[in-house]
Backbone as numpy.savetxt, mean C-alpha at the origin, in Angstrom:
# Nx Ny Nz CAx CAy CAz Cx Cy Cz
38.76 11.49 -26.23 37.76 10.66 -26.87 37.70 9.31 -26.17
36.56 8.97 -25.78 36.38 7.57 -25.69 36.47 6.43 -26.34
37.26 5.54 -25.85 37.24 4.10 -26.44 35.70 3.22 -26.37
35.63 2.50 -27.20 34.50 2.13 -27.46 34.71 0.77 -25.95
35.15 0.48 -25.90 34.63 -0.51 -24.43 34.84 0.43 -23.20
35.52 1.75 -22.98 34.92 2.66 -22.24 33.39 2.80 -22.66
33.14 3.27 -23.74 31.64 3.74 -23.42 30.31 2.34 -22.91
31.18 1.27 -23.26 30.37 0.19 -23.30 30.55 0.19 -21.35
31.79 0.50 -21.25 31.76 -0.04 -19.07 30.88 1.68 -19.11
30.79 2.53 -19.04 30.03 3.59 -18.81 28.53 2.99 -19.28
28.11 2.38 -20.26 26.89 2.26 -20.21 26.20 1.20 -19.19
27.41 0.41 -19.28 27.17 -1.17 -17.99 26.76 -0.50 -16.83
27.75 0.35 -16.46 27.76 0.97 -14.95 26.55 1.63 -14.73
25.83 2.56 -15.72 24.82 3.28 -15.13 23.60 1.95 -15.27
23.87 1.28 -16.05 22.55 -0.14 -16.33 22.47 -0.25 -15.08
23.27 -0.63 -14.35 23.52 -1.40 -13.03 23.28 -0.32 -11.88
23.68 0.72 -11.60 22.67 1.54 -11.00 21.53 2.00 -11.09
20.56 1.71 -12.50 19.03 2.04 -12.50 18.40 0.73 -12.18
19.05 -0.63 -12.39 18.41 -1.64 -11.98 19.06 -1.12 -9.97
19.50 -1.22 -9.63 19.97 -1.21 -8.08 18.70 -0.63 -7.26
18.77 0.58 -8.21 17.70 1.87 -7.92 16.17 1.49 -8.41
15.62 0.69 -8.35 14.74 0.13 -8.97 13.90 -1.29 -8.20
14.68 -1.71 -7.15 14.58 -2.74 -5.93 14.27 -2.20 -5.10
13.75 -2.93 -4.21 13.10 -2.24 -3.23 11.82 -2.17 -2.70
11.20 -1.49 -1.74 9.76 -1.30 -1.19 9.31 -1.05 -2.56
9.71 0.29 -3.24 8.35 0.92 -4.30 8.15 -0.43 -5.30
8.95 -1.51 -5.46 8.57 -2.24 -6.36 7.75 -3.65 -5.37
7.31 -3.23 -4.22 6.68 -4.63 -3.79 5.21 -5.05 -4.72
4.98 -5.97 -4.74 3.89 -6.66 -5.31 2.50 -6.44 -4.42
1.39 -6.15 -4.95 0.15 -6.11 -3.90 0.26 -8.05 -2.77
-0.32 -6.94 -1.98 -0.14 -8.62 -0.85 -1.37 -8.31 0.25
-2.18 -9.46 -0.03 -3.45 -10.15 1.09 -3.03 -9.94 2.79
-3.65 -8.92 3.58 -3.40 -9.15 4.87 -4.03 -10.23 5.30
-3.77 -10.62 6.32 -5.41 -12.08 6.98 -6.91 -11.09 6.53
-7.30 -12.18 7.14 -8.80 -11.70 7.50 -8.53 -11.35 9.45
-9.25 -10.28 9.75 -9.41 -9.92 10.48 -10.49 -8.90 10.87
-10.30 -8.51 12.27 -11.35 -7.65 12.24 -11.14 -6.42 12.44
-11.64 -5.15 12.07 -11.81 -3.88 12.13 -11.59 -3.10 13.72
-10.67 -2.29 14.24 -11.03 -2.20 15.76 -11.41 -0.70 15.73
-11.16 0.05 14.80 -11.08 1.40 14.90 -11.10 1.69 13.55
-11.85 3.00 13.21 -11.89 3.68 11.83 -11.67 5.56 11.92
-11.05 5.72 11.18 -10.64 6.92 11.57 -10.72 7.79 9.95
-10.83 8.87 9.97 -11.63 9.98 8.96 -11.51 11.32 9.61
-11.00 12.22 8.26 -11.35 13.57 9.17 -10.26 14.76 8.66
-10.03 15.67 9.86 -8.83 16.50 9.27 -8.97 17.25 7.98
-10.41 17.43 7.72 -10.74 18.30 6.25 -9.79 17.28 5.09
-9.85 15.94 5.29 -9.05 15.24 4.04 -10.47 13.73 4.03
-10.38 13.57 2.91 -11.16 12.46 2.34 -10.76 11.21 2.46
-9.84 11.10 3.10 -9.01 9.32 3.20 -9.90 8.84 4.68
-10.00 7.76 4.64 -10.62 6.86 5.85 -9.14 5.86 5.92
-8.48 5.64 7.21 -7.78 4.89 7.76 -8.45 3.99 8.29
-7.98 2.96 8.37 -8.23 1.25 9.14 -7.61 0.70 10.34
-7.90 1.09 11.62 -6.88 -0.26 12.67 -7.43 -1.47 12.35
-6.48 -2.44 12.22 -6.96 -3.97 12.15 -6.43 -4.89 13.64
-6.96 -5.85 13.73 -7.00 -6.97 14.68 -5.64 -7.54 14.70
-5.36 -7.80 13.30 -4.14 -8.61 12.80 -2.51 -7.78 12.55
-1.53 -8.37 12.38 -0.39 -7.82 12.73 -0.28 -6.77 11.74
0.54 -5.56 11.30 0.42 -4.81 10.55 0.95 -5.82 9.03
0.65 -5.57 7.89 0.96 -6.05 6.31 1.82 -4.82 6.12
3.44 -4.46 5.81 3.76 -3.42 5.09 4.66 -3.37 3.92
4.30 -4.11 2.95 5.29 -4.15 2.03 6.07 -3.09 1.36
5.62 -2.62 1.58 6.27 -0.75 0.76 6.69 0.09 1.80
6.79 -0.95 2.95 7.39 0.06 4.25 7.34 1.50 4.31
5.76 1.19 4.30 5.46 3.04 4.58 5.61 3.08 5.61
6.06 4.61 6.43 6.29 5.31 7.53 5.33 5.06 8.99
4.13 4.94 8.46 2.90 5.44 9.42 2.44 4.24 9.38
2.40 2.79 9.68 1.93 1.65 8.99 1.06 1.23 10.22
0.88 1.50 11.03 0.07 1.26 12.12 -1.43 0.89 11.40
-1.96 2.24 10.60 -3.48 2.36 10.14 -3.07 1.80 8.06
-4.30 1.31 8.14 -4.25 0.95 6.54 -5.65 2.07 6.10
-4.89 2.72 4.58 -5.64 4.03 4.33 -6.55 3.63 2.67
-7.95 4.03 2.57 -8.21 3.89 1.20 -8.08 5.62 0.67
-7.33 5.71 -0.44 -7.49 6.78 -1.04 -8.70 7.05 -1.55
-8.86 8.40 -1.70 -10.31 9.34 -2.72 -9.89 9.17 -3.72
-8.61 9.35 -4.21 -8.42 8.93 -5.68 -8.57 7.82 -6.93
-8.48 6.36 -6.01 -8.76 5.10 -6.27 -10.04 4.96 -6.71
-9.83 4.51 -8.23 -11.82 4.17 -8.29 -11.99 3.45 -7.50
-13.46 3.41 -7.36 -14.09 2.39 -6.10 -13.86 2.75 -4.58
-13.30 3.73 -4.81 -13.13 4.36 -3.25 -14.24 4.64 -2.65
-15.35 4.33 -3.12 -16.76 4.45 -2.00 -17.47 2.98 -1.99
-17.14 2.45 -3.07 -17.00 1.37 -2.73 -16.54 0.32 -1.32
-15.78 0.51 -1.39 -14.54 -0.19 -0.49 -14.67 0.79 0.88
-15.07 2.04 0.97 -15.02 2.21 2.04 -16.86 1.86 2.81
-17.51 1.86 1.61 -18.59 1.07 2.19 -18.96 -0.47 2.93
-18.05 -0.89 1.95 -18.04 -2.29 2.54 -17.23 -2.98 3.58
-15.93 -1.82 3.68 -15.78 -2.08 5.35 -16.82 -1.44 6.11
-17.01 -0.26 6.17 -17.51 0.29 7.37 -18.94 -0.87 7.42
-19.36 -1.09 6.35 -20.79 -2.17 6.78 -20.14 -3.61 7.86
-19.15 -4.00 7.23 -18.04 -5.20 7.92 -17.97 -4.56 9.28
-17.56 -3.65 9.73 -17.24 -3.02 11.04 -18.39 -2.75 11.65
-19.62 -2.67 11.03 -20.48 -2.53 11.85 -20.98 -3.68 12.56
-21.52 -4.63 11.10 -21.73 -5.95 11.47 -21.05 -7.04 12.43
-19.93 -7.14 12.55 -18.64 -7.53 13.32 -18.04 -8.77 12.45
-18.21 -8.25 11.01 -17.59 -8.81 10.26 -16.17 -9.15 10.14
-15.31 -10.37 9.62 -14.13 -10.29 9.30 -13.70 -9.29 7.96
-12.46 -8.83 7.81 -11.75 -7.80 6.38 -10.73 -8.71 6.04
-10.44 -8.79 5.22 -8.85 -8.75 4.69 -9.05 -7.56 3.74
-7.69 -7.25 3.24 -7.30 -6.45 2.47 -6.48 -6.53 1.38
-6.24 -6.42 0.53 -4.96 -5.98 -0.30 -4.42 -4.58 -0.43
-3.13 -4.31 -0.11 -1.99 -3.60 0.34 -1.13 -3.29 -1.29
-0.82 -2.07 -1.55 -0.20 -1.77 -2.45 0.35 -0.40 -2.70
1.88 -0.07 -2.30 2.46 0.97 -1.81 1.15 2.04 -0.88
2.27 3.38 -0.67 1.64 3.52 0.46 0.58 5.30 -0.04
-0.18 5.33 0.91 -0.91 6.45 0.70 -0.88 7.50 2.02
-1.07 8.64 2.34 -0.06 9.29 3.43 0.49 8.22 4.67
1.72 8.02 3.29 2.35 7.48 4.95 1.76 6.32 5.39
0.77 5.64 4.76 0.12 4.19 5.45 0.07 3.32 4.07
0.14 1.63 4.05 -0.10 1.16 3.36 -1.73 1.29 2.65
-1.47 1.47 1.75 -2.90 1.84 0.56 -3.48 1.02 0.46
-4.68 0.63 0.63 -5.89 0.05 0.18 -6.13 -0.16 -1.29
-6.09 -1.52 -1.94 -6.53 -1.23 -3.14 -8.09 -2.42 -3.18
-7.71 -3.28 -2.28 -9.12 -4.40 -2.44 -9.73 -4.58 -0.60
-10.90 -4.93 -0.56 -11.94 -5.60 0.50 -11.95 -6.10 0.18
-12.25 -7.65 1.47 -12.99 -9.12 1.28 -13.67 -8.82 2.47
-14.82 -8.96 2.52 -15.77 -9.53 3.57 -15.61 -11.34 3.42
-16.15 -11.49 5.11 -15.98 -12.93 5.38 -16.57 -13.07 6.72
């Protein structure tokens, strides 16, 4: 049988490994890349995601794998949104920024556009 300040260091101990486990990339905060410009857009592969090369250094807070391209998901409302208003930005030779928020295959996710 357990002593009651055993169960109390058994409950401490696992506290302290779900907070440990809990730090980290998956908990980064959305974060503003610059403004920059668009160099390349990429689509395809029978999948609905549009990837982004940008001008500016890569943003990867959630240290996704593939961070080279920034990706808007199909799943995200406003996902035609946002992929409209870059590709109009990329045409025009508009500046982007972005906001970044964990990752979507493997690339930081798209959740906002700024034209500028």
């Amino acid at each position: 049988m357990r002593t009651p300040s055993g169960i109390i260091r058994t409950v401490a101990i696992a506290a302290a490994a779900v907070g440990a486990s809990l730090t980290g990339p998956a908990l980064a905060q959305p974060t503003e890349t610059p403004f920059g410009t668009i160099l390349a857009i990429d689509a395809g592969w029978n999948s609905p995601f549009m990837h982004f090369q940008m001008s500016f250094p890569v943003v990867n807070p959630d240290a996704c794998p593939w961070a080279g391209l920034y990706t808007i998901a199909p799943d995200l409302p406003g996902y035609e949104t946002f992929q409209s208003l870059a590709m109009s930005a990329y045409f025009a030779g508009k500046q982007v920024a972005f906001v970044v928020d964990g990752c979507t295959s493997n690339r930081p996710r798209i959740i906002s556009v700024r034209v500028h």
